[in-house]
C-alpha positions as CSV (number, residue, x, y, z in Angstrom):
1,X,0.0,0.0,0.0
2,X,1.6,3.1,-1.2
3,X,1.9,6.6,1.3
4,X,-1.2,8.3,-1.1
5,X,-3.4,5.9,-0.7
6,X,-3.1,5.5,3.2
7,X,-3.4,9.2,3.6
8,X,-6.3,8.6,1.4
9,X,-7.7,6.0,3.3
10,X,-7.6,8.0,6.1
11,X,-8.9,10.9,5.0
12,X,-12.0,8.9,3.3
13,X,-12.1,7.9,7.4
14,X,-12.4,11.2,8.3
15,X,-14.9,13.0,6.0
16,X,-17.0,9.9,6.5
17,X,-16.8,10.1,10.3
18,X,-18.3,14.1,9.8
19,X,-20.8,12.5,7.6
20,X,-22.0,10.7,10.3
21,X,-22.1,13.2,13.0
22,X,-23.9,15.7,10.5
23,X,-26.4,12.9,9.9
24,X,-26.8,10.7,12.5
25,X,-26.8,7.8,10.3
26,X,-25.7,4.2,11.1
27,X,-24.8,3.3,7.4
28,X,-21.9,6.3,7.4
29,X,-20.4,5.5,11.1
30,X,-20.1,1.3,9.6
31,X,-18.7,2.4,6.3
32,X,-16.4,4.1,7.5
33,X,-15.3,2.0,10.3
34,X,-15.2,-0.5,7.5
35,X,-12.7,1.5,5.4
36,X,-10.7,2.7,8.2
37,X,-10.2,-1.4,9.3
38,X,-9.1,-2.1,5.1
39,X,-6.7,1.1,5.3
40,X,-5.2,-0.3,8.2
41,X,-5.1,-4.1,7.2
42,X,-3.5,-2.9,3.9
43,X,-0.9,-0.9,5.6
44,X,-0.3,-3.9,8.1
45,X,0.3,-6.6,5.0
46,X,2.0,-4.5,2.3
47,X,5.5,-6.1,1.6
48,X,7.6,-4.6,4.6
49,X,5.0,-5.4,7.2
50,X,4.0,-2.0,7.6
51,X,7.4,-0.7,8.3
52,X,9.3,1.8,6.1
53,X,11.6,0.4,3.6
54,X,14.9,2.3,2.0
């Protein structure tokens, strides 16, 4: 997983967690727990094991 799309990710996270408190809605507060557990999990099992390489 490359550094743009973690920051990405995790920005996704973000907006999607503001969503949620603007709208109260379930479906935005799952989604985005959802993506913020893939962002992580992808960052965990990219070659390197997470840690920075070079």
């Amino acid at each position: 997983m490359g550094v743009l799309a973690f920051f990405a990710g995790l920005l996704l996270t973000v907006m999607g967690f503001g969503r949620w408190k603007e709208t109260g809605s379930p479906y935005w507060l799952i989604g985005s727990l959802v993506l913020l557990l893939l962002v992580l999990i992808g960052a965990l099992t990219s070659p390197g094991g997470g840690k920075k390489t070079g």
